[in-house]
C-alpha positions as CSV (number, residue, x, y, z in Angstrom):
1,X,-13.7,3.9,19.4
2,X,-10.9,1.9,20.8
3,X,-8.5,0.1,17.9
4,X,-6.5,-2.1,17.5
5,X,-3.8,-2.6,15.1
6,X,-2.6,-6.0,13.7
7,X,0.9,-5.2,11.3
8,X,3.4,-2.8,12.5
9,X,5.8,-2.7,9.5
10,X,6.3,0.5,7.4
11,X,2.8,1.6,7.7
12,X,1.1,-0.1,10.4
13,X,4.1,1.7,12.9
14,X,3.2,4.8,12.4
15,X,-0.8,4.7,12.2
16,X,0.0,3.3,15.6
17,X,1.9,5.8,16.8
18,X,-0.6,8.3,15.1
19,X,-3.6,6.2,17.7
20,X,-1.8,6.4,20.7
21,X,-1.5,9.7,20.8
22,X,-4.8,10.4,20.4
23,X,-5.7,7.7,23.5
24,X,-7.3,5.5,20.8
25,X,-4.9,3.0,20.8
26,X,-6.1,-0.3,22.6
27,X,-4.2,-3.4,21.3
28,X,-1.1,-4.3,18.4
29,X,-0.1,-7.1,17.8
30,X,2.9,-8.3,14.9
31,X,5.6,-11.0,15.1
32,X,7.9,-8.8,16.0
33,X,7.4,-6.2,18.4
34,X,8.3,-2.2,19.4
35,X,10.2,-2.3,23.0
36,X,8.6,-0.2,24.9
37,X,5.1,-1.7,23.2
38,X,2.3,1.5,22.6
39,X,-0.4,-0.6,23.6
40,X,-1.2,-3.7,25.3
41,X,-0.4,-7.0,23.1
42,X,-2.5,-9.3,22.6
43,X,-3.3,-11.8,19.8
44,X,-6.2,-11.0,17.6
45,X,-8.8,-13.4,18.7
46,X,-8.3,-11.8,22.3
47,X,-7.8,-8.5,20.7
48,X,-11.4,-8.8,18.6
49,X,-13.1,-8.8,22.4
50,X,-11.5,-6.1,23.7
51,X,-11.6,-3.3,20.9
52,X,-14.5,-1.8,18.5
53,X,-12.1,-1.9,15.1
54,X,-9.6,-3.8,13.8
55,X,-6.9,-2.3,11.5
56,X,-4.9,-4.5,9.5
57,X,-2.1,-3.2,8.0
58,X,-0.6,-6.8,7.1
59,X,1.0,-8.0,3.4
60,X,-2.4,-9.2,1.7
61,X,-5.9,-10.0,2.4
62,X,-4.8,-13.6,2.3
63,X,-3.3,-13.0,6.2
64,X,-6.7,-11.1,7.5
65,X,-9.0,-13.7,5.9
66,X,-6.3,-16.4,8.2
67,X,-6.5,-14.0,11.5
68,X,-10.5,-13.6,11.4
69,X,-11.7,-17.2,10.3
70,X,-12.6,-19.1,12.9
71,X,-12.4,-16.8,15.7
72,X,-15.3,-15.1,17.6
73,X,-15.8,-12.0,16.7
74,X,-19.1,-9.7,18.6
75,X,-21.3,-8.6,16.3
76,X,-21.0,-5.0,15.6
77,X,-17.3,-5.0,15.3
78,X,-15.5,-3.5,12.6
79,X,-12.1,-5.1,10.5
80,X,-10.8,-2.4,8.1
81,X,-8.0,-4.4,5.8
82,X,-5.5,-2.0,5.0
83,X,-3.8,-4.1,2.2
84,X,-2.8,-3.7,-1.8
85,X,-4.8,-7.4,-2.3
86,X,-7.0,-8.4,-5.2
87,X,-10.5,-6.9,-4.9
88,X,-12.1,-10.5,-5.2
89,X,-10.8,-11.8,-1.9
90,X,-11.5,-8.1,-0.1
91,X,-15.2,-8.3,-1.9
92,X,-15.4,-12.9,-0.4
93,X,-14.3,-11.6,2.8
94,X,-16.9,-9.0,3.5
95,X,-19.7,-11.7,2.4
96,X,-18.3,-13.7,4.6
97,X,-18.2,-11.4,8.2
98,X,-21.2,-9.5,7.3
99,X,-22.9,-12.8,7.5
100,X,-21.1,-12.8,11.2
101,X,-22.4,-9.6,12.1
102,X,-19.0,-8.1,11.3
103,X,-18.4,-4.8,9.2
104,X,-15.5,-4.9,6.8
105,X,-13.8,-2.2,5.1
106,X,-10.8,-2.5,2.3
107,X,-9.2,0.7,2.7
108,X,-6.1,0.9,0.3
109,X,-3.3,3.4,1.2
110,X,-1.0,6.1,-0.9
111,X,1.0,8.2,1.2
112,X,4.1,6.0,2.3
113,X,5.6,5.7,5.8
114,X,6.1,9.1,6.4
115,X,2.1,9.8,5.4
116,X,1.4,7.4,8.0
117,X,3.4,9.1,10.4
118,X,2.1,12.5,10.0
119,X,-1.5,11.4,9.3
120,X,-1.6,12.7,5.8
121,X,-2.8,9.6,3.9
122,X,-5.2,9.0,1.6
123,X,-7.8,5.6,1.4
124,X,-9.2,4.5,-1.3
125,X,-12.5,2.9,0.6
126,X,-15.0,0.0,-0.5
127,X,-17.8,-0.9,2.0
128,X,-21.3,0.1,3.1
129,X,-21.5,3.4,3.9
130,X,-23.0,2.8,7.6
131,X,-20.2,1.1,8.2
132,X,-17.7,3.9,6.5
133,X,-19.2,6.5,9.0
134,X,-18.6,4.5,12.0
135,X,-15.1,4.0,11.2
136,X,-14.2,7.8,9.8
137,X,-13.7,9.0,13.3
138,X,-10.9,6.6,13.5
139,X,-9.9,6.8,9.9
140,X,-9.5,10.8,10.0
141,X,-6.4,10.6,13.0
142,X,-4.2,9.0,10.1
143,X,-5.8,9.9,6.7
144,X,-6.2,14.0,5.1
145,X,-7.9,12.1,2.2
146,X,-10.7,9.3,2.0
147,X,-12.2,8.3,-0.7
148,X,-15.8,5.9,-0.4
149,X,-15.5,4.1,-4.4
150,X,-18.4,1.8,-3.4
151,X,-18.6,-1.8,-2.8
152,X,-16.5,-4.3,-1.1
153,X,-13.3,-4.7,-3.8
154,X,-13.7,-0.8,-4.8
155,X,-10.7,0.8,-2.9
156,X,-8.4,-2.5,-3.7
157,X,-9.6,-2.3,-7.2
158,X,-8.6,2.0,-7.1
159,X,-5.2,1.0,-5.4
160,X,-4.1,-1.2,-8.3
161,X,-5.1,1.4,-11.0
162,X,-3.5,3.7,-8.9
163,X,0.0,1.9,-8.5
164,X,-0.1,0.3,-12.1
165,X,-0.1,4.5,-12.8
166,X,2.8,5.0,-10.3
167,X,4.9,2.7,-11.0
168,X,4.5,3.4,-14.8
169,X,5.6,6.4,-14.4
170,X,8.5,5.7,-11.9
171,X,10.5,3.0,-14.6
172,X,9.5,5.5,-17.5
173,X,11.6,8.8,-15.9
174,X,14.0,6.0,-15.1
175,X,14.0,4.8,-18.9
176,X,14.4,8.7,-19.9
177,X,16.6,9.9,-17.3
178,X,19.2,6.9,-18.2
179,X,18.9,8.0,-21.5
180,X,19.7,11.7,-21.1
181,X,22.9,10.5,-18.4
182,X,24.1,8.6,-21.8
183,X,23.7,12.3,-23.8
184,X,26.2,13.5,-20.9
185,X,23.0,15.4,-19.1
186,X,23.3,15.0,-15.2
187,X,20.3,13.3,-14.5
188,X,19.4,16.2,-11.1
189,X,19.6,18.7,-14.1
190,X,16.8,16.4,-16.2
191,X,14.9,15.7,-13.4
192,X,14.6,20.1,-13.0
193,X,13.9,20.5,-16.4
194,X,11.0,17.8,-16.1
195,X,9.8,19.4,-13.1
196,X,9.7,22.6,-15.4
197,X,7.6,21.1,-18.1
198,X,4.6,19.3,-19.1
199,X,6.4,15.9,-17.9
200,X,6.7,16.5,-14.3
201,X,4.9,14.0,-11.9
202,X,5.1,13.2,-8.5
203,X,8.5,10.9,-9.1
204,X,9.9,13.5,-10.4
205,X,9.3,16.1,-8.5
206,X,9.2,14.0,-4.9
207,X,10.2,10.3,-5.4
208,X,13.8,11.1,-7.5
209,X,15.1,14.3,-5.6
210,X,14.1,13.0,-1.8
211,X,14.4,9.2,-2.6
212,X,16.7,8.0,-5.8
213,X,19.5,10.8,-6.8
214,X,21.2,10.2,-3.9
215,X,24.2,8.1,-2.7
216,X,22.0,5.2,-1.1
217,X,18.7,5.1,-2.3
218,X,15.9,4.6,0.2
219,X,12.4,4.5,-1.6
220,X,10.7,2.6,1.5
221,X,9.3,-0.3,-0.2
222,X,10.6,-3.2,-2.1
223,X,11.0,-4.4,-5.9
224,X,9.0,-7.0,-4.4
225,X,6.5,-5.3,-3.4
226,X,5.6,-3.5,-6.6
227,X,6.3,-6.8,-9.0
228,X,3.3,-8.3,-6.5
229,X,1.0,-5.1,-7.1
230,X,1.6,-4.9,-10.7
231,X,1.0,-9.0,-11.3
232,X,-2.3,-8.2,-9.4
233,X,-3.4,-5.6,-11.9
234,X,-2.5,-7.6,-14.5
235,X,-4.5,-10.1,-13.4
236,X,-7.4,-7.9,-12.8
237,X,-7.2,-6.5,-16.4
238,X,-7.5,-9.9,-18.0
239,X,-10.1,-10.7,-15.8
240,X,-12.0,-7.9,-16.8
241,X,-10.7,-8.4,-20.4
242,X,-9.4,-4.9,-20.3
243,X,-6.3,-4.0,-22.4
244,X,-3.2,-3.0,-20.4
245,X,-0.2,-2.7,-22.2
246,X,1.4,-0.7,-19.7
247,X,0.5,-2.5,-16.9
248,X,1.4,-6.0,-18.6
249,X,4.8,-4.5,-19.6
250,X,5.0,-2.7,-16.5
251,X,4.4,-5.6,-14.7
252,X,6.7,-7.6,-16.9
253,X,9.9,-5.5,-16.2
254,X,9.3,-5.8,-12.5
255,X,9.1,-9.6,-12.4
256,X,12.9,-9.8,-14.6
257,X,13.7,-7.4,-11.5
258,X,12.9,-9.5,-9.0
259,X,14.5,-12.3,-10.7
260,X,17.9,-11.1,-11.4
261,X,18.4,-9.3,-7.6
262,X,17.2,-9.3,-4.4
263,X,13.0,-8.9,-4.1
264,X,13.7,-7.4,-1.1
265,X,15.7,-4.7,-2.2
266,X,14.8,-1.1,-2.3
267,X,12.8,-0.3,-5.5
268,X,15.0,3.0,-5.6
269,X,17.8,1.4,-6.9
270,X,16.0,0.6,-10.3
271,X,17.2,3.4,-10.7
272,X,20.8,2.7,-11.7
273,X,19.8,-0.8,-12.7
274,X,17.5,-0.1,-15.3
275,X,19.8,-1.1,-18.1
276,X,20.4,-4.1,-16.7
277,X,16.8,-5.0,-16.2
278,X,15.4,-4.3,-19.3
279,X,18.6,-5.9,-21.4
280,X,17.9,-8.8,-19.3
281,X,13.7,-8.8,-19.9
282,X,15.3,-9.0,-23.3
């Protein structure tokens, strides 16, 4: 199959790279641009007759639904949407291109830039499973792990759960670690004696030593970011009228975050602002 990738942020950079090397790479297209360009660039409505699939690896499934509608698209053609979005809208948007002829695929990411880079993601898939094995081919040069939940919805649905879980976890080793820095433990020393125990996780064993105990924190992703994921899981609890007191609060602590600082900021600097954020959600 030939691609084409719409989105080369974070992410969308390096399943590109990733493409090109394997000669798959037909078409990118993002506002702003990589000089030299790996591929031709071309909008998407000239870039949906010249390639077999479409990745989008844009904000939400709010800007796919925009770059699709009302283009022509050949039947047979593939758009995998590569988002964190609410299920509903993935779920509306396959309706809407399988009635087009058009296969659709939400295929939610964990791995981070660098998974992206090295091809070690994993998707968390929901589609029809013709489509699925049409697209795995392509799927397997950036992903070690997929995932096939069902449905339409399914892997955006698994992506919330998932980063509800995450980012959890991540302000609760922040809440403890602050806690054993005011004891007068060095919080590298707490982080090894979580990573020894029952308590170790993946932020403490990858996220704070590699990302957040150091001089200038670089998580790759913004407080931003994780305030909209965790307002979408929120959301999708109450719809289901499902209780999630972690995700509310969770959710809760991230919007005050977003509010008092830069959205944009890197979310590894909760870190040291913890106090601040939850005296202030207060």
């Amino acid at each position: 199959m030939i691609v084409g990738v719409v989105g080369l942020g974070r992410m969308g950079a390096g399943i590109a790279e990733r493409l090109a090397a394997t000669g798959q790479l037909g078409a990118i297209w993002d506002l702003r641009l990589p000089d030299p360009a790996p591929a031709p660039v071309m909008p998407v409505a000239e870039m949906a007759q010249a390639v077999d699939l479409l990745l989008f690896a844009v904000p939400t499934t709010a800007e796919v639904r925009a770059a699709v509608v009302g283009i022509e698209i050949p039947e047979g053609r593939i758009i995998v949407d590569l988002t964190t979005s609410d299920p509903l809208e993935g779920a509306a948007l396959a309706r809407d291109l399988a009635a087009r002829g058009v296969g659709y695929l939400d295929a939610a990411m964990t791995g981070g830039a660098q998974g992206a880079a090295d091809g070690t993601l994993s998707l968390m898939i929901g589609g029809d499973a013709a489509i699925l094995a049409r697209a795995r081919p392509v799927l397997e040069r950036f992903a070690k792990r997929i995932f096939h939940l069902g449905p339409a919805g399914r892997g955006q649905t698994m992506k919330l759960v998932h980063n509800a879980v995450l980012h959890a976890t991540y302000l609760a080793t922040c809440e403890g670690l602050r806690l054993a820095e005011r004891a007068g433990i060095d919080a590298a020393e707490a982080v090894a004696v979580l990573n020894a125990g029952n308590a170790r996780s993946y932020v403490s064993e990858v996220r704070f030593p590699r990302d957040v105990l150091k001089p200038e924190p670089s998580a790759k992703s913004a407080v931003g970011t994780l305030a909209k994921d965790l307002a979408l899981m929120a959301q999708l609890a109450e719809r289901m009228q499902a209780p999630a007191p972690y995700a509310d609060m969770t959710a809760a602590l991230l919007a005050v975050a977003c509010r008092i600082g830069d959205p944009g900021r890197d979310f590894g600097l909760l870190f040291r602002e913890f106090d601040h954020v939850a005296e202030a959600s207060r």
